[in-house]
HTML snippet that shows the backbone in 3Dmol.js (N, CA, C, O; Angstrom):
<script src="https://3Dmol.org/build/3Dmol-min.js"></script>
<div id="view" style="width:600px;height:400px;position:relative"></div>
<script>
const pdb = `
ATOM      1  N   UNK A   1      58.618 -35.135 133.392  1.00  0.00           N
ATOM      2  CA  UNK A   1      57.637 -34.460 132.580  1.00  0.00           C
ATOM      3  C   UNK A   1      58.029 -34.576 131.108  1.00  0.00           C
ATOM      4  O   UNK A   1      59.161 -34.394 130.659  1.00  0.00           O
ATOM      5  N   UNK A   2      56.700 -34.974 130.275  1.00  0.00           N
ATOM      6  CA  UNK A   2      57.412 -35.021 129.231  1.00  0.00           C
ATOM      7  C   UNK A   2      57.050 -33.634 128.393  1.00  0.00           C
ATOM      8  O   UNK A   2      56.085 -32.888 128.560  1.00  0.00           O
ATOM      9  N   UNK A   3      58.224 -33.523 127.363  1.00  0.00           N
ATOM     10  CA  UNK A   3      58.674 -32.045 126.330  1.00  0.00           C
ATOM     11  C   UNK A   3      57.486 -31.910 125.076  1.00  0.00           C
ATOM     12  O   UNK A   3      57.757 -32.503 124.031  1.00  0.00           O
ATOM     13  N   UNK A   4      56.525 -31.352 125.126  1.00  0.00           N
ATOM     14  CA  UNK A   4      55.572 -31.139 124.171  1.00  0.00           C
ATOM     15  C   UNK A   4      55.964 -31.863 123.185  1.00  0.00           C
ATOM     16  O   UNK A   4      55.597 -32.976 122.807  1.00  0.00           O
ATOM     17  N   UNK A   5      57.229 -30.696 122.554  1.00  0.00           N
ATOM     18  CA  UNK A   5      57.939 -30.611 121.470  1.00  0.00           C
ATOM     19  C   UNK A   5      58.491 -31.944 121.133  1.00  0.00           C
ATOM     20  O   UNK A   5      59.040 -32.066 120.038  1.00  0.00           O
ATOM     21  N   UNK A   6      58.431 -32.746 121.765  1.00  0.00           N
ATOM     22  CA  UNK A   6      58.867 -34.091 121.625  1.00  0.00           C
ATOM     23  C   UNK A   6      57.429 -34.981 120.778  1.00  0.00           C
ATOM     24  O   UNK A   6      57.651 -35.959 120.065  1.00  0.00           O
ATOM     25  N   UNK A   7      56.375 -34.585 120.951  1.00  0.00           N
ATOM     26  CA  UNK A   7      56.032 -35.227 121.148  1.00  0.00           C
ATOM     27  C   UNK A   7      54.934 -35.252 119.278  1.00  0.00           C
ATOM     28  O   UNK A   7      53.720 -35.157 119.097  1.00  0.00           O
ATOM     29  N   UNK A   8      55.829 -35.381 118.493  1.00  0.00           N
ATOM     30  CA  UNK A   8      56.046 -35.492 116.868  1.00  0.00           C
ATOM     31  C   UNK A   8      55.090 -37.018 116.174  1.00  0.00           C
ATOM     32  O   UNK A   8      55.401 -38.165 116.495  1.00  0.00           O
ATOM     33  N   UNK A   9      54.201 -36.765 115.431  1.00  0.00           N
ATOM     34  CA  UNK A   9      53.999 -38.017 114.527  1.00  0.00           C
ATOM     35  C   UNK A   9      55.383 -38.714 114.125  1.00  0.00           C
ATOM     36  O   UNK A   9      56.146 -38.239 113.285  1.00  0.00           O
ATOM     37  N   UNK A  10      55.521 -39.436 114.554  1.00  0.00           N
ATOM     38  CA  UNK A  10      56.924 -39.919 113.956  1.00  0.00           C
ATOM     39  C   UNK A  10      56.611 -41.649 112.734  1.00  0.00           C
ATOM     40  O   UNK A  10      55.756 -42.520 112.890  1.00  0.00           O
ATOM     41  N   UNK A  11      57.631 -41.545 111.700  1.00  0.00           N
ATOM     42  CA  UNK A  11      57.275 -42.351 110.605  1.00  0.00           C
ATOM     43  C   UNK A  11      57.750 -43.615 110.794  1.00  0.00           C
ATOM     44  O   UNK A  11      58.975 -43.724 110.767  1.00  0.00           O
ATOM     45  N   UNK A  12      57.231 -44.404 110.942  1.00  0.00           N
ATOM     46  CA  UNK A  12      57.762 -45.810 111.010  1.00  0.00           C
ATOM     47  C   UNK A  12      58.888 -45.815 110.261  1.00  0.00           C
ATOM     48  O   UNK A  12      58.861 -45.467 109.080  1.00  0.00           O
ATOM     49  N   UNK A  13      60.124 -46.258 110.946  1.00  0.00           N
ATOM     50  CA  UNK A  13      61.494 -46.987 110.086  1.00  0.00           C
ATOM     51  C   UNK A  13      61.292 -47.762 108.642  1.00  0.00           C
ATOM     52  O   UNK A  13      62.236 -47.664 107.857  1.00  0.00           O
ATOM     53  N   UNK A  14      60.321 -48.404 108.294  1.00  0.00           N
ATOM     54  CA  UNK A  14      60.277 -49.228 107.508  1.00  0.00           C
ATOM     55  C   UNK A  14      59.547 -48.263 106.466  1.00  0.00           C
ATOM     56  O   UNK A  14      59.083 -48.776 105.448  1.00  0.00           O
ATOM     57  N   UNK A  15      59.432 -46.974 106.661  1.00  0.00           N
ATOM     58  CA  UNK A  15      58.654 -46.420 105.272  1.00  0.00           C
ATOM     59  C   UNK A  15      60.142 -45.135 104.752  1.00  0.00           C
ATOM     60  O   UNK A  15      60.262 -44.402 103.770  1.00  0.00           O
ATOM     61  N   UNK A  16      61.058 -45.390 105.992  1.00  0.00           N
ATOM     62  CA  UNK A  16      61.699 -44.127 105.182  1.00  0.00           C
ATOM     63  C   UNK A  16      63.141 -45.085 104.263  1.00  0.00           C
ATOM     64  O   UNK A  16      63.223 -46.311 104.189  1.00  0.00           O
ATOM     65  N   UNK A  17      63.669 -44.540 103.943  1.00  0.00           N
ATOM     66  CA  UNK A  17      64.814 -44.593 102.679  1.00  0.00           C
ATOM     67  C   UNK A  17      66.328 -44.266 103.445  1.00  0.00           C
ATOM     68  O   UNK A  17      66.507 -43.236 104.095  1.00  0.00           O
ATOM     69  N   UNK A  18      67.147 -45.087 103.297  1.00  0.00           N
ATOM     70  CA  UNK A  18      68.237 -45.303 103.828  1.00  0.00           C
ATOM     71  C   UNK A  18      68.804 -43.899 104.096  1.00  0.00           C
ATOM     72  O   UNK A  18      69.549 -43.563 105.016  1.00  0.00           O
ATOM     73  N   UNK A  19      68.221 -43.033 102.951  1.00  0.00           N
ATOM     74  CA  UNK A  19      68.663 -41.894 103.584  1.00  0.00           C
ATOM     75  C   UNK A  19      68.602 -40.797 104.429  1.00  0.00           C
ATOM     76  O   UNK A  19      69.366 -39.851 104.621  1.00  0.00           O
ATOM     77  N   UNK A  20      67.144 -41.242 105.062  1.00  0.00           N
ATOM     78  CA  UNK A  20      66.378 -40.511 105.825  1.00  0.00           C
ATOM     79  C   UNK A  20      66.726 -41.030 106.967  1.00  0.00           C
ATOM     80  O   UNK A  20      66.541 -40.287 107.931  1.00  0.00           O
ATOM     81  N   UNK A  21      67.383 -42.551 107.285  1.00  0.00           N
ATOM     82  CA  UNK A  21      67.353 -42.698 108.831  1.00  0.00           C
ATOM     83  C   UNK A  21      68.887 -43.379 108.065  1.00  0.00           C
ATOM     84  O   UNK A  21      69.278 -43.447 106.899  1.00  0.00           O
ATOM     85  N   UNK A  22      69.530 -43.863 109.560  1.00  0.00           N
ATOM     86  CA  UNK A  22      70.883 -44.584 110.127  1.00  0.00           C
ATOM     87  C   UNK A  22      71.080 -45.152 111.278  1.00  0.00           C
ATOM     88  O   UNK A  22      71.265 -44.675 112.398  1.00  0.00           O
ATOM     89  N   UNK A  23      71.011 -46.442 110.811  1.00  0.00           N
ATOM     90  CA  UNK A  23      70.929 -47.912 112.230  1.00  0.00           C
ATOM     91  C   UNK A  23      72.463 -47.898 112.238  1.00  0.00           C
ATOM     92  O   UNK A  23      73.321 -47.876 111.355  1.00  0.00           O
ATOM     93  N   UNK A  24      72.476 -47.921 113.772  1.00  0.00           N
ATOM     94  CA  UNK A  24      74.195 -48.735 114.071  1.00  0.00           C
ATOM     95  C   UNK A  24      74.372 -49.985 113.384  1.00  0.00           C
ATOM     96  O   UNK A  24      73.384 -50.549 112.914  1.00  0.00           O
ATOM     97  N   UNK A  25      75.681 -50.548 113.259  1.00  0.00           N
ATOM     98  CA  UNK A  25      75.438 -51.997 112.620  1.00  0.00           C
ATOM     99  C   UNK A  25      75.202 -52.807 114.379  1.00  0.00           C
ATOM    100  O   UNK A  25      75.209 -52.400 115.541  1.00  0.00           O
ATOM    101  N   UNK A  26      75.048 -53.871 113.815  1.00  0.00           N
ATOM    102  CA  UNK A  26      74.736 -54.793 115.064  1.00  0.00           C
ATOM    103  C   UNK A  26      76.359 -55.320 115.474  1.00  0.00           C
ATOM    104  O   UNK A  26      77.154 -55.471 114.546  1.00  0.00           O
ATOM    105  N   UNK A  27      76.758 -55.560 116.758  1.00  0.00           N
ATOM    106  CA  UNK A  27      78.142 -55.899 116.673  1.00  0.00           C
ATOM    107  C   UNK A  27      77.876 -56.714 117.980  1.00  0.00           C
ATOM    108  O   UNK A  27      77.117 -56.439 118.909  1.00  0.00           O
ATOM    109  N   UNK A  28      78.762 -57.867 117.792  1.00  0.00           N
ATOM    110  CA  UNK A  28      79.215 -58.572 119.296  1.00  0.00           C
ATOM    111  C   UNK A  28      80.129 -58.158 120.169  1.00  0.00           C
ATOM    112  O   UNK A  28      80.977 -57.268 120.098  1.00  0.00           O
ATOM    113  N   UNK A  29      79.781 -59.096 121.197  1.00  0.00           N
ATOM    114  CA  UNK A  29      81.039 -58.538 122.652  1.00  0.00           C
ATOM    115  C   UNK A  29      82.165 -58.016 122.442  1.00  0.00           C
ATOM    116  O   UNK A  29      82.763 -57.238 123.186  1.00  0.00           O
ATOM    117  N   UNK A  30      82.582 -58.528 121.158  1.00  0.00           N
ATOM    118  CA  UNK A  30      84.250 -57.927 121.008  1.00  0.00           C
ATOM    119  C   UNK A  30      84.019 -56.843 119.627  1.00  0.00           C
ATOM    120  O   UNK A  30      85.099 -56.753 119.043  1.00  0.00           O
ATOM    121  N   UNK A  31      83.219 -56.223 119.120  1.00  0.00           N
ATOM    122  CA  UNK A  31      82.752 -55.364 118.594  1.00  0.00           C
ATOM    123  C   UNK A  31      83.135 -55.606 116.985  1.00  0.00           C
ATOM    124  O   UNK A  31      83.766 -54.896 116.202  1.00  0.00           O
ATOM    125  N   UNK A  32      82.421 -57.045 116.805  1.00  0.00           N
ATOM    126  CA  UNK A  32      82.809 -57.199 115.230  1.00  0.00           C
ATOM    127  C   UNK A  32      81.058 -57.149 114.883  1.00  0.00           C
ATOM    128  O   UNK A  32      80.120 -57.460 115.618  1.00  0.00           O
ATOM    129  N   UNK A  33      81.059 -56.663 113.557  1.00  0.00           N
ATOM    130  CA  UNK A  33      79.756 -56.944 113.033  1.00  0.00           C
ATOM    131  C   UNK A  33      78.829 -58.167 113.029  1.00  0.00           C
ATOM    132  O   UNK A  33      79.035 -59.195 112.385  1.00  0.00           O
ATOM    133  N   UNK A  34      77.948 -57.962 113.703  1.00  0.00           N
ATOM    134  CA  UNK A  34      77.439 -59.481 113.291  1.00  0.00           C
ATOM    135  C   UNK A  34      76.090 -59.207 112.162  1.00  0.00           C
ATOM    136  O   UNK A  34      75.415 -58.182 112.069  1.00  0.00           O
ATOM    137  N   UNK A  35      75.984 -60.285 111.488  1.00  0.00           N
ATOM    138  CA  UNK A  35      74.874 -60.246 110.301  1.00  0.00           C
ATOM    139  C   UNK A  35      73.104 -59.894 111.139  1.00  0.00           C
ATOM    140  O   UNK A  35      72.655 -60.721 111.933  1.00  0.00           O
ATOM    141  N   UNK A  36      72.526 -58.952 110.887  1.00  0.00           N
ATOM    142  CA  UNK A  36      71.048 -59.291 111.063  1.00  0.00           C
ATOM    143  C   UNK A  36      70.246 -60.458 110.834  1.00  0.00           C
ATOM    144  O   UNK A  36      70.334 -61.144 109.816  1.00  0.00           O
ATOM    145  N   UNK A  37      69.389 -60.698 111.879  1.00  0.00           N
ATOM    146  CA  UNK A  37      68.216 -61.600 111.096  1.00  0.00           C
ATOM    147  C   UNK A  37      67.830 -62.161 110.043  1.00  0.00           C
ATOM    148  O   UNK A  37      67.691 -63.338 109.712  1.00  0.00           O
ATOM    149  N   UNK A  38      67.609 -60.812 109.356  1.00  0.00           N
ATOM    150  CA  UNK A  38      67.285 -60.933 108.175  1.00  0.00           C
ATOM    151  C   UNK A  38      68.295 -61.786 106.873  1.00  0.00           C
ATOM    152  O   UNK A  38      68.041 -62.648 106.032  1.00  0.00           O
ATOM    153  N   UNK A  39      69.324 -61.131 107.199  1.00  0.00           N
ATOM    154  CA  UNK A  39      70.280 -61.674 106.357  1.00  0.00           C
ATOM    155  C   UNK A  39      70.834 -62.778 106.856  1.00  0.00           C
ATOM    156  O   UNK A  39      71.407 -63.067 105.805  1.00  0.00           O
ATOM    157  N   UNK A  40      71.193 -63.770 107.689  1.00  0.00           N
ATOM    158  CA  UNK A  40      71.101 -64.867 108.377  1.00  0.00           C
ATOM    159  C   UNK A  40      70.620 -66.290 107.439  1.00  0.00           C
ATOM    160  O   UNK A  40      71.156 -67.398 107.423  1.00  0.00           O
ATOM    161  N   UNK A  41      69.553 -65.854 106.773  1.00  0.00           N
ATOM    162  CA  UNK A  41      68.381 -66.586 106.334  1.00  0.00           C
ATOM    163  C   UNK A  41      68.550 -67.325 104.807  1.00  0.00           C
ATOM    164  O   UNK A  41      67.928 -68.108 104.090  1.00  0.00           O
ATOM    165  N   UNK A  42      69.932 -66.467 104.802  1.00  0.00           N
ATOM    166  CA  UNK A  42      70.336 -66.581 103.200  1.00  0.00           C
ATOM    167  C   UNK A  42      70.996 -68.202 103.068  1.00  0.00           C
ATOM    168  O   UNK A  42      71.666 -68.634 104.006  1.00  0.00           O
ATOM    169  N   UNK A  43      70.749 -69.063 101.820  1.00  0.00           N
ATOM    170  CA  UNK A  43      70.903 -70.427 101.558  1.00  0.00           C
ATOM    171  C   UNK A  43      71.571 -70.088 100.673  1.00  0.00           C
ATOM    172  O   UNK A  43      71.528 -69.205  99.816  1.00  0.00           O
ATOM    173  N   UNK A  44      72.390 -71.087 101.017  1.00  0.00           N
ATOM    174  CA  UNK A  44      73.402 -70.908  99.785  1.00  0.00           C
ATOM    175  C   UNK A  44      73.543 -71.812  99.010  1.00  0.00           C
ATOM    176  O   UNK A  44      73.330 -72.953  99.420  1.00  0.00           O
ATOM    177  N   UNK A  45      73.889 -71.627  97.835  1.00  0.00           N
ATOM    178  CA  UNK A  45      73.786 -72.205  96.658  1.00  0.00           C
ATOM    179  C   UNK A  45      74.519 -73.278  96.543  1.00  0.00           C
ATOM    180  O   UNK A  45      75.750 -73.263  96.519  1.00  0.00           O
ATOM    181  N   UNK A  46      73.524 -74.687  96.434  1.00  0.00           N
ATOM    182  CA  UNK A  46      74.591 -76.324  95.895  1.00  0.00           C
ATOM    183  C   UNK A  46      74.931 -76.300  94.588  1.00  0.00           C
ATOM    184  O   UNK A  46      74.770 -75.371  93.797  1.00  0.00           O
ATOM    185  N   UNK A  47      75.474 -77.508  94.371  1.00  0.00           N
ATOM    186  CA  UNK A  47      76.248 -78.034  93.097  1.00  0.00           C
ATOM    187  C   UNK A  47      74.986 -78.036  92.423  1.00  0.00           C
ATOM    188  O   UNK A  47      74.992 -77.628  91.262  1.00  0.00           O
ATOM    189  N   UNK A  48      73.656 -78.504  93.039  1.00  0.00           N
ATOM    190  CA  UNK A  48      72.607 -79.186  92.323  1.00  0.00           C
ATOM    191  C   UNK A  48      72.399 -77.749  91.617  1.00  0.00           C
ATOM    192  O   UNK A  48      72.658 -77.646  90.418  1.00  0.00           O
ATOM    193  N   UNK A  49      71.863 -76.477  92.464  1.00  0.00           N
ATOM    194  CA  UNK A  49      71.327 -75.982  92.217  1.00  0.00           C
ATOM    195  C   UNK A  49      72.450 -74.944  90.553  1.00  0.00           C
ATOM    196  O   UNK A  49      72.211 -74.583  89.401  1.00  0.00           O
ATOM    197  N   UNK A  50      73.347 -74.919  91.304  1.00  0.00           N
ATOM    198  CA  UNK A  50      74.069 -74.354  90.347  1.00  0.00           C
ATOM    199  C   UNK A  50      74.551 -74.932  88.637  1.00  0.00           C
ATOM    200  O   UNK A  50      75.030 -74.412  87.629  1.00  0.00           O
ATOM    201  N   UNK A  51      74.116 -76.215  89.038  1.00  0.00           N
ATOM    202  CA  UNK A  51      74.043 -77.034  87.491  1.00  0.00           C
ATOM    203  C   UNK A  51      72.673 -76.896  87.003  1.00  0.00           C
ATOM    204  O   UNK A  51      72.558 -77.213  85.819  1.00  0.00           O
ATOM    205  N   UNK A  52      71.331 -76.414  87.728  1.00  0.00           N
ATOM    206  CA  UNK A  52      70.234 -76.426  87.421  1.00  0.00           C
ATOM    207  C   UNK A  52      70.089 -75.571  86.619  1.00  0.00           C
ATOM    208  O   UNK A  52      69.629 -75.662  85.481  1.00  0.00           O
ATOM    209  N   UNK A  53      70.632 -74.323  87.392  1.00  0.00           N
ATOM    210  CA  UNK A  53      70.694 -72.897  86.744  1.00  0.00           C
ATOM    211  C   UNK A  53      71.576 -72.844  85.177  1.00  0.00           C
ATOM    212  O   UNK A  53      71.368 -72.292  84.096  1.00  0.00           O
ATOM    213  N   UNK A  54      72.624 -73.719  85.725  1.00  0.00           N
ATOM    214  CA  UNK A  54      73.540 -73.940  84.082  1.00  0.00           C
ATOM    215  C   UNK A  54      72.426 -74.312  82.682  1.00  0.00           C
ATOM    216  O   UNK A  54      72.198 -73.768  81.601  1.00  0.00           O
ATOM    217  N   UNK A  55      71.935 -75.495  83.370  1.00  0.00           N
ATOM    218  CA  UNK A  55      71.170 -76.059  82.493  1.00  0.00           C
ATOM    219  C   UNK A  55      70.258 -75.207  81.664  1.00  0.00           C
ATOM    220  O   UNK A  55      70.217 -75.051  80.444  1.00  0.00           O
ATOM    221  N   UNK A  56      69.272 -74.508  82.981  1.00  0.00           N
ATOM    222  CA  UNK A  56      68.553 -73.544  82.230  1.00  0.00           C
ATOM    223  C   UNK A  56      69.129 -72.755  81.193  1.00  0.00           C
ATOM    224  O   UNK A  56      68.573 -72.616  80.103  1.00  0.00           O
ATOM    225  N   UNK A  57      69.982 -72.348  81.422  1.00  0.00           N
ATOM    226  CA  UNK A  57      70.638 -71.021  80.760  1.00  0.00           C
ATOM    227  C   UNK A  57      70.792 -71.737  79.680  1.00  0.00           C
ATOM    228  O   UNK A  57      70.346 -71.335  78.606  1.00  0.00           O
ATOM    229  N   UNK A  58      71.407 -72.839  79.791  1.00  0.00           N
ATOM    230  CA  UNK A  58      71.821 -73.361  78.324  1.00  0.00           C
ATOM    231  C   UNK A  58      70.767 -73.984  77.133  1.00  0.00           C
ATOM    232  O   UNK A  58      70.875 -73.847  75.915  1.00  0.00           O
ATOM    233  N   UNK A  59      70.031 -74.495  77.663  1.00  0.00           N
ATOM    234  CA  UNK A  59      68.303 -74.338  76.957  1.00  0.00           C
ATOM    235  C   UNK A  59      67.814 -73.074  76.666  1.00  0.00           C
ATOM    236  O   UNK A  59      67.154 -72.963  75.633  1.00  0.00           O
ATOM    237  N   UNK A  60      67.966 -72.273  77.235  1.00  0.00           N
ATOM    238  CA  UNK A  60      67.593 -70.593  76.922  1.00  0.00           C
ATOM    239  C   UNK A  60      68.276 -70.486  75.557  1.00  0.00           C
ATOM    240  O   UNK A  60      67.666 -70.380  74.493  1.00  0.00           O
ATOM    241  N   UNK A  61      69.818 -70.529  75.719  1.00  0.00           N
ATOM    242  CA  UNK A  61      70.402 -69.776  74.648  1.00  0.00           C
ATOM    243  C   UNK A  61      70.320 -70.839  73.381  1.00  0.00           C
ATOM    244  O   UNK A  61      70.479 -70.325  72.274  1.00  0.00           O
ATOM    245  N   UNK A  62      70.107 -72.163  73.422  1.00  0.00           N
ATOM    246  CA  UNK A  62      69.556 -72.893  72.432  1.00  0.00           C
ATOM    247  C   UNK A  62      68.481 -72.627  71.703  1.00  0.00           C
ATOM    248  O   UNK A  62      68.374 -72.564  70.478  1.00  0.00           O
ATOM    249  N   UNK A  63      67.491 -72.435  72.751  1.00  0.00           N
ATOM    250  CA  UNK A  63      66.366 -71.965  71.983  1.00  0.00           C
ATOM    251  C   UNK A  63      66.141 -70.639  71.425  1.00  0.00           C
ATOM    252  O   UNK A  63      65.379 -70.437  70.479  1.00  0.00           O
ATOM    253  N   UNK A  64      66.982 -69.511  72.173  1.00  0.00           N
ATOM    254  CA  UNK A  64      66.955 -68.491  71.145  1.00  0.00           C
ATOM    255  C   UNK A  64      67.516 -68.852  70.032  1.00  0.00           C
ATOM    256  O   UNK A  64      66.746 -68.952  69.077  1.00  0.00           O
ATOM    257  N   UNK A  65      68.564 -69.068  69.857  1.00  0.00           N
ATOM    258  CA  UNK A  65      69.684 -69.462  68.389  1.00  0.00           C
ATOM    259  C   UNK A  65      69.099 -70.153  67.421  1.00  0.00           C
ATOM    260  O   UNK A  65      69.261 -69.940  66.220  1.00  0.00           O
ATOM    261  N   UNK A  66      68.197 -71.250  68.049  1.00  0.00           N
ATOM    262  CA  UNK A  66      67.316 -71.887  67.041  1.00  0.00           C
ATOM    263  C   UNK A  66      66.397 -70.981  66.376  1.00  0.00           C
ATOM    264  O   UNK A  66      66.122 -71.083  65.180  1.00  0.00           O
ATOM    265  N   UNK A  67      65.704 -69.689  67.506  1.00  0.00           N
ATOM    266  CA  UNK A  67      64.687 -68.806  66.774  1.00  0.00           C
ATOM    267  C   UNK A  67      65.278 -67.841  66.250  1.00  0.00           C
ATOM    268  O   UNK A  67      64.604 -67.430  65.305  1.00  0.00           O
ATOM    269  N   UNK A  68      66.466 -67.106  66.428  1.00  0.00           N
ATOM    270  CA  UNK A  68      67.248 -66.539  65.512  1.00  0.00           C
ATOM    271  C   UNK A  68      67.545 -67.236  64.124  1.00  0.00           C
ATOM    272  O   UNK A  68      67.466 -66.525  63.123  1.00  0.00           O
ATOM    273  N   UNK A  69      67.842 -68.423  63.997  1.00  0.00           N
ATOM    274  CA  UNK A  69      68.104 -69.176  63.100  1.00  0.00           C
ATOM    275  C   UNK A  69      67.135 -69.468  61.905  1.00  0.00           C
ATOM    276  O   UNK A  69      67.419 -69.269  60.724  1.00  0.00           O
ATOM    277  N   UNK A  70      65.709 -70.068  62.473  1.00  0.00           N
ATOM    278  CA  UNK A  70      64.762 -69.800  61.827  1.00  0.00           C
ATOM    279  C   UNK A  70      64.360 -68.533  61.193  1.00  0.00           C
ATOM    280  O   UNK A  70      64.093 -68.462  59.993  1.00  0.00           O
ATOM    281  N   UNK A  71      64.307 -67.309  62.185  1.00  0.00           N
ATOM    282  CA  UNK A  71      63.604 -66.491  61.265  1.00  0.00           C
ATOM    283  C   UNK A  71      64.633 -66.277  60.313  1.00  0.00           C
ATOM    284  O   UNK A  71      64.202 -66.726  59.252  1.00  0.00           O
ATOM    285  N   UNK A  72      65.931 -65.757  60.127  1.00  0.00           N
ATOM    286  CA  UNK A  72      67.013 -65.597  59.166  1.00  0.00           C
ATOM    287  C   UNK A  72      66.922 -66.516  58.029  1.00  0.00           C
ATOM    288  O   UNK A  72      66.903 -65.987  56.918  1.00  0.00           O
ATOM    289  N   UNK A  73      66.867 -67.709  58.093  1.00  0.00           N
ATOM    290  CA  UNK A  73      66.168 -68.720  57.152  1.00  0.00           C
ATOM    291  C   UNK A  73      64.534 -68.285  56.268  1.00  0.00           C
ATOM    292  O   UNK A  73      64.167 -68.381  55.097  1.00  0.00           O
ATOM    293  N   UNK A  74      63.868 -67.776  57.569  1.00  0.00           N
ATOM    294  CA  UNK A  74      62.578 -67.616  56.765  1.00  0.00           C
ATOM    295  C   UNK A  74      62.844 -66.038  55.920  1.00  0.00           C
ATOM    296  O   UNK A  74      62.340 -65.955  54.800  1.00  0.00           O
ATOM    297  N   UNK A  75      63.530 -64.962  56.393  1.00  0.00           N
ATOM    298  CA  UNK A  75      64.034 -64.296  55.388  1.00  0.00           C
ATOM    299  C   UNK A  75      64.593 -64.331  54.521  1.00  0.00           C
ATOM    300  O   UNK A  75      64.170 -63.815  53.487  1.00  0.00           O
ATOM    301  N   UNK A  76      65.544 -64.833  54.574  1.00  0.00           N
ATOM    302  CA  UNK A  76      66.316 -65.354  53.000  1.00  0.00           C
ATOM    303  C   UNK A  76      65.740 -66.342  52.432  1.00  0.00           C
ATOM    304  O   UNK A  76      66.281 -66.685  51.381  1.00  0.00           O
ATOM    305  N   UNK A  77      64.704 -67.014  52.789  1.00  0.00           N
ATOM    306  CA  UNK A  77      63.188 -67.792  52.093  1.00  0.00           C
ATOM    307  C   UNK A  77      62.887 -66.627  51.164  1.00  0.00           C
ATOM    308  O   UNK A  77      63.200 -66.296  50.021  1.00  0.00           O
ATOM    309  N   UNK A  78      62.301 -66.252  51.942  1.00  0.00           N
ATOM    310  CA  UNK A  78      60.933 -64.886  51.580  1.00  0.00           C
ATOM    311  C   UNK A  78      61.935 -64.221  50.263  1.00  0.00           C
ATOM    312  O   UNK A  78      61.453 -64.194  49.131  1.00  0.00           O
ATOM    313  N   UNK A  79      63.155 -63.770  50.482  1.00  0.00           N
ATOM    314  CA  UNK A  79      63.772 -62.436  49.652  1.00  0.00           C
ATOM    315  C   UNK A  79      64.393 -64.013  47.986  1.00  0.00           C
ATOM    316  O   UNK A  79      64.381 -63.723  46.789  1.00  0.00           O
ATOM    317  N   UNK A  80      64.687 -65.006  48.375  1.00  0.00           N
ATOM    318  CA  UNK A  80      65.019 -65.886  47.512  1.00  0.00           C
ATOM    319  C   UNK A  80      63.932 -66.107  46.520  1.00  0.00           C
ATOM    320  O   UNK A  80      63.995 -66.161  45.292  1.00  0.00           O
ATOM    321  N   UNK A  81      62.894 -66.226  47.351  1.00  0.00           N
ATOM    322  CA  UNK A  81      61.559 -66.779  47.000  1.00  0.00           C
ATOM    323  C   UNK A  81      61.093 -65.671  45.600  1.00  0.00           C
ATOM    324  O   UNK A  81      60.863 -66.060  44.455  1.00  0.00           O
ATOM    325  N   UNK A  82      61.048 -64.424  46.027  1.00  0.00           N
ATOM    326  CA  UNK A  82      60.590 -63.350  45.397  1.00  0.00           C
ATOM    327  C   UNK A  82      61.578 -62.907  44.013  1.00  0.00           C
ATOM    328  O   UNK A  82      61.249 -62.321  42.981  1.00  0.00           O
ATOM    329  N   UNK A  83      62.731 -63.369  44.393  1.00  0.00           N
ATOM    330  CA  UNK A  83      64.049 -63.315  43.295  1.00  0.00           C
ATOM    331  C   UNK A  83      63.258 -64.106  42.101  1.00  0.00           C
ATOM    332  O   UNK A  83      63.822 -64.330  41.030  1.00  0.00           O
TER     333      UNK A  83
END
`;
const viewer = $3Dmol.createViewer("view");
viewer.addModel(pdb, "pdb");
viewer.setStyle({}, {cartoon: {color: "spectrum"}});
viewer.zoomTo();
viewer.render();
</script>
């Protein structure tokens, strides 16, 4: 028989906040953690990709420095100019 009192709207796992619920970890036969699904899925990062990312970055900070550079130039334009 089932307990009335049991028998609760209950909230899907996926809407509450780590702190509202607590999953066992997942573990194998000999009781070591094993990774979820989810996290499984993760690619890890090549040479390619990690020189790609270099690259970017380093075009980034070029091109700010250049636009830092400019406007500082176009100010001491402007304040020279007016001298």
């Amino acid at each position: 028989m089932k307990d009335p009192r049991r028998n609760l709207d209950r909230i899907p796992k996926e809407n509450l906040t780590a702190y509202e619920r607590w999953e066992l970890p997942l573990l194998d036969a000999g009781g070591n953690e094993v990774a979820r699904e989810e996290e499984r899925n993760v690619k890890p990062l090549t040479a390619a990709d990690i020189a790609e990312i270099r690259q970017a970055a380093h075009a980034d900070g070029l091109e700010e420095g250049r636009k830092e550079g400019f406007d500082a130039g176009h100010q001491e334009g402007l304040k020279t100019g007016h001298e």
